[in-house]
N, C-alpha and C positions, 0 to 999 in steps of 0.2 A: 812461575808465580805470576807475572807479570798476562801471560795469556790468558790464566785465568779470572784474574781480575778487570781483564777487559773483556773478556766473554761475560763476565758478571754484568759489568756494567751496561753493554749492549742491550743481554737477556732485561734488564731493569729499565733501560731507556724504551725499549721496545715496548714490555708491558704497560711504563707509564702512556706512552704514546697512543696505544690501542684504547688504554682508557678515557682518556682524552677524546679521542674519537668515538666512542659510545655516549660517555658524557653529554658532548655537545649535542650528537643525533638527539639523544633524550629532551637535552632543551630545547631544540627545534622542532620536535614532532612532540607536544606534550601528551595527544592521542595516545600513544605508544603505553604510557602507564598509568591514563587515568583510567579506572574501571569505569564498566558502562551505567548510565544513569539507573539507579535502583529500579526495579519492576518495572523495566522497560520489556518488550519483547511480542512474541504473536500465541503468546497460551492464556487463556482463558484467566481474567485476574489481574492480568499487566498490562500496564499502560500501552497499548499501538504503538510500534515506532513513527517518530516523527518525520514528517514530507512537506514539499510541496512541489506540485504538478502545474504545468498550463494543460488547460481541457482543450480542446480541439477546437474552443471559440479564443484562443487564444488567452485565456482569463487564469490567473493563478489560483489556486485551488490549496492551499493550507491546510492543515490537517488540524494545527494546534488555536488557530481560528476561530474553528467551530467548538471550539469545550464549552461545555455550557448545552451542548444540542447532544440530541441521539443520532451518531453517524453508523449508516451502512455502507460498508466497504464493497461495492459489489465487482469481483473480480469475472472477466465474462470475455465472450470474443463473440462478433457478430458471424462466425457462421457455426457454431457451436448450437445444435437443437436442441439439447435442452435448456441453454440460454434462450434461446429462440421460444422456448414453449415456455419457458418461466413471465417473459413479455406479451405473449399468446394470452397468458390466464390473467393478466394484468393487476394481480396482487401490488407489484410494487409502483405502478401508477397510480391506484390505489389508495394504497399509505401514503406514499408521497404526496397527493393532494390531502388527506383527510388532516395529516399529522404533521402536517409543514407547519402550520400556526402553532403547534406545542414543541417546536426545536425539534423537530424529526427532517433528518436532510438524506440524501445518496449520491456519493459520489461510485458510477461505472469505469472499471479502468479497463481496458480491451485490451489485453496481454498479449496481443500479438499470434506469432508462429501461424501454425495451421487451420487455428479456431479461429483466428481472429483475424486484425484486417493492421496493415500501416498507413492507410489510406482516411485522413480525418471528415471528409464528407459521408464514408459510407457511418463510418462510428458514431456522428451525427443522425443520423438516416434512422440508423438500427434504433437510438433510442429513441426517436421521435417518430417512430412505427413507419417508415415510408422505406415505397420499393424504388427503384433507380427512377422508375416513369412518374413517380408522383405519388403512384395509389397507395393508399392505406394499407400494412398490416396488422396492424393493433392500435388500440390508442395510444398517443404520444407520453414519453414521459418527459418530464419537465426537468430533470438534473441535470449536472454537467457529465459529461464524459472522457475519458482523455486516453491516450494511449502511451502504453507503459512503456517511456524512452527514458526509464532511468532504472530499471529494473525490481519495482517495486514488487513484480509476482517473485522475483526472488529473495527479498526481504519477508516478503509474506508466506514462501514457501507453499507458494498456488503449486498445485499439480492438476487434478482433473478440474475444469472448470462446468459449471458456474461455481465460484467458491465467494462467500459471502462473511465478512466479518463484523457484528453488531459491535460498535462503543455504546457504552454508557455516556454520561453528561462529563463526566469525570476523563474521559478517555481511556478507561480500561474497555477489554475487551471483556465482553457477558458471555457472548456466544459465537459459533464461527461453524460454517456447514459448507461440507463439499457435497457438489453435486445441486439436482434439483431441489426446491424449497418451493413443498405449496404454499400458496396464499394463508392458510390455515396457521403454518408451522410460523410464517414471516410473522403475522399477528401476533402470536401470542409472544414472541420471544419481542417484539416493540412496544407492545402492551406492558413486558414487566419493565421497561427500564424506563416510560414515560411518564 
């Protein structure tokens, strides 16, 4: 009788203990069981998850900043061609000059790997249209660019790049396109949210 009641008691001290220790994690990690902020996410509807970045001038880059503007998320790597050709047809120099005074912005993030570079002078370079010697590829674009050292293409669940994501003023996402994107397609999809 007596072993059983101290096997009781163990099996009881034990459970309480293990609670205890869950407990407490919970109140120090309160992440753990808060769910995540309503209509957050990267589908078409939901608000962008929130960031911030330094661009490659060193400058922090906010995401929740700009609400109020039309942001395009341009996910890209400088040696990616049809990024290359997307800055070639200079749609988004473009826009970016036309529609910068009506809260139209672009942040480029250069994801790195094989397409892309870790190197913040070339990612400066690429979007400011210059070859290593100086000369001209395209005309320059005027955004920031930064490179993805926190892992945003996997937040965004970039795969082939160029991959491009439009907010709205609100910060939902409107629209979001892998791959190349004429000048044409860019316009109208900035057109409806400005």
């Amino acid at each position: 009788m007596r072993v059983r009641t101290r096997d009781a008691v163990a099996v009881i001290g034990s459970v309480t203990a293990l609670f205890a220790v869950i407990l407490a994690f919970i109140l120090l990690n309160p992440r753990i069981v808060q769910t995540p902020e309503p209509g957050y996410g990267i589908e078409t509807g939901q608000y962008a998850p929130r960031f911030t970045i330094r661009d490659v001038n060193m400058t922090e880059w906010d995401l929740s900043a700009h609400r109020g503007e039309v942001v395009l998320l341009d996910f890209m790597g400088v040696y990616c061609d049809p990024c290359m050709r997307e800055m070639r047809d200079g749609g988004m120099q473009s826009f970016y000059e036309t529609y910068t005074s009506q809260g139209f912005t672009i942040l480029s993030v250069d994801v790195g790997g094989i397409s892309g570079t870790e190197n913040p002078i070339e990612a400066w370079r690429f979007v400011r249209g210059l070859n290593p010697d100086g000369t001209r590829r395209w005309d320059p674009g005027n955004w920031p660019i930064a490179l993805d050292n926190q892992g945003l293409a996997t937040t965004f669940r970039v795969g082939p790049i160029p991959m491009a994501y439009l907010l709205d003023r609100s910060g939902k996402i409107v629209w979001n396109h892998v791959g190349y994107a004429t000048p044409t397609e860019f316009r109208d999809q900035i057109l409806s949210v400005l």
